[in-house]
C-alpha positions as CSV (number, residue, x, y, z in Angstrom):
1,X,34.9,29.9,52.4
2,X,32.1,32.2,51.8
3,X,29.0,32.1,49.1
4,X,28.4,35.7,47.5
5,X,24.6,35.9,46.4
6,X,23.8,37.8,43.6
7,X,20.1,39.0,43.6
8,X,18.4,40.1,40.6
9,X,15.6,42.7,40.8
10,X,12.8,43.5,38.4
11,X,14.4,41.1,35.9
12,X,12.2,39.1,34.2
13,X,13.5,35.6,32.3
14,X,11.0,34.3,28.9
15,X,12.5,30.7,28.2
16,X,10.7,29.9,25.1
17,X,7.8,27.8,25.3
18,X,8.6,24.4,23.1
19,X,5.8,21.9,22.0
20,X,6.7,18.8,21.0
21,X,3.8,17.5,19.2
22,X,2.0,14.5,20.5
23,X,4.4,11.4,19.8
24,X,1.3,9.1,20.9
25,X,-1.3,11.1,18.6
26,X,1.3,10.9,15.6
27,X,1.6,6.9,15.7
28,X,-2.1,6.7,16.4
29,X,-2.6,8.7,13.4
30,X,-0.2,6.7,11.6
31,X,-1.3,3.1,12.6
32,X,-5.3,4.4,12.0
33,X,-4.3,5.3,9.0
34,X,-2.5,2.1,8.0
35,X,-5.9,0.1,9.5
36,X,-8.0,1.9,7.4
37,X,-5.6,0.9,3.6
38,X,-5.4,-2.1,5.0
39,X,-9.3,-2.6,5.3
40,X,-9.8,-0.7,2.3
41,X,-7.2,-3.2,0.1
42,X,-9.0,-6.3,1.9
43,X,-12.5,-5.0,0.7
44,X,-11.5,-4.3,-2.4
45,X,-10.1,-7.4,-2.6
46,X,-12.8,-9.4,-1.6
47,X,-15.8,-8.0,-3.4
48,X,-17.0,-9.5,-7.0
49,X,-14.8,-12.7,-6.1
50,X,-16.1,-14.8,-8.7
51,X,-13.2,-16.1,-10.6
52,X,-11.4,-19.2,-9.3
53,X,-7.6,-19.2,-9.8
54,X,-5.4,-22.2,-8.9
55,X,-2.0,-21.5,-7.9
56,X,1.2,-23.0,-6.3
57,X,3.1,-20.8,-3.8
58,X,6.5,-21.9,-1.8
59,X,6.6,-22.4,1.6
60,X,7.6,-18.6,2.7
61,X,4.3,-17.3,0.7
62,X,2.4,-19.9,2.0
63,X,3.5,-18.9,6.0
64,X,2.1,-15.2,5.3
65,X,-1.0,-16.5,3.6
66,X,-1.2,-18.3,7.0
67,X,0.0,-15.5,9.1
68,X,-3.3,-13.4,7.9
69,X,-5.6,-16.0,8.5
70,X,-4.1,-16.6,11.8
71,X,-4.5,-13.5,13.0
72,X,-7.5,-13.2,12.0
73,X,-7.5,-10.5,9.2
74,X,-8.7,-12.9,6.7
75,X,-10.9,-16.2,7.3
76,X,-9.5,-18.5,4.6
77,X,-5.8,-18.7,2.4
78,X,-8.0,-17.9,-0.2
79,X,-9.0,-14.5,0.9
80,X,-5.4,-13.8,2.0
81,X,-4.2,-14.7,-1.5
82,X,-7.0,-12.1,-2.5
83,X,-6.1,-9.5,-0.7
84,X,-2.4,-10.3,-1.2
85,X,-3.1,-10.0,-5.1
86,X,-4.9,-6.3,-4.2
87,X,-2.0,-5.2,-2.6
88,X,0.3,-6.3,-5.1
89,X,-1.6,-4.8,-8.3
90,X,-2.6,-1.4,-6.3
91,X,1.3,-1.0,-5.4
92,X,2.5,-2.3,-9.0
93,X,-0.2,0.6,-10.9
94,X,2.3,2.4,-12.6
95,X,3.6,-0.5,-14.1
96,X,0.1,-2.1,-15.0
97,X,-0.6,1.5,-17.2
98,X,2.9,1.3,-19.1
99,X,1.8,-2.6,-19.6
100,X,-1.8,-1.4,-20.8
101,X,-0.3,1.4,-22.7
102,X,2.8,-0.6,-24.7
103,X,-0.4,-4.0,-25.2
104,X,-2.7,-1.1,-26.9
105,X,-0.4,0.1,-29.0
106,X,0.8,-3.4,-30.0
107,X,-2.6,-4.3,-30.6
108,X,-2.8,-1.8,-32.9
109,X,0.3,-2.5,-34.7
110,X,-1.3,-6.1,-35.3
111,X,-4.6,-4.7,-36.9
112,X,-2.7,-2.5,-39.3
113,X,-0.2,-5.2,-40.2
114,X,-3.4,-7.5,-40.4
115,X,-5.1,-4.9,-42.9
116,X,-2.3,-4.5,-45.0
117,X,-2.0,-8.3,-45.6
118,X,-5.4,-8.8,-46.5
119,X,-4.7,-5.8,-48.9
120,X,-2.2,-7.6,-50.6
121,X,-4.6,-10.6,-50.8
122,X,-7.2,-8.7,-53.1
């Protein structure tokens, strides 16, 4: 059995030139990025800490508050309840302004039906 070879002259082959972009750079990005809320919540949370708030939590809530403190993102339960809080209210906004918007106007309701009692009064 023979092998026939088949030579090409003056023929030039462009495979297209694919970049992948950077898996590594991508989750660096991702995880810097995710450092950087995270600090940002934990500030946040932590400045102007002057109100004292007792609460009971089960045992699962209790095991995360210890989780952060373990791993040394926050010093104290107290501070990982704080910053827990944070991330709650930050990621519950758009319900906190329909709350503050329905309360304002219920508040209003209130004066006006306060005002048009006392007008009967007179």
């Amino acid at each position: 059995m023979s092998e026939k070879q088949v030579e090409f002259k003056d023929v030039e082959i462009e495979e297209p030139v694919v970049q992948e972009p950077p898996k590594k750079k991508a989750a660096s990005e991702s995880v810097t990025k995710a450092i950087n809320s995270f600090m940002e919540t934990l500030e946040s949370a932590l400045s102007g800490r002057g109100n004292s708030v007792m609460v009971r939590v089960n045992d699962e809530a209790l095991a995360k508050l210890d989780m952060l403190v373990q791993a040394g993102i926050c010093k104290s339960r107290s501070e990982s309840a704080a910053f827990l809080l944070q991330r709650g209210i930050e990621g519950s906004a758009k319900l906190f302004d329909r709350i503050e918007s329905v309360t304002a106007k219920i508040t209003k309701l209130r004066a006006d039906l306060l005002s048009s009692v006392q007008e009967l009064d007179k």
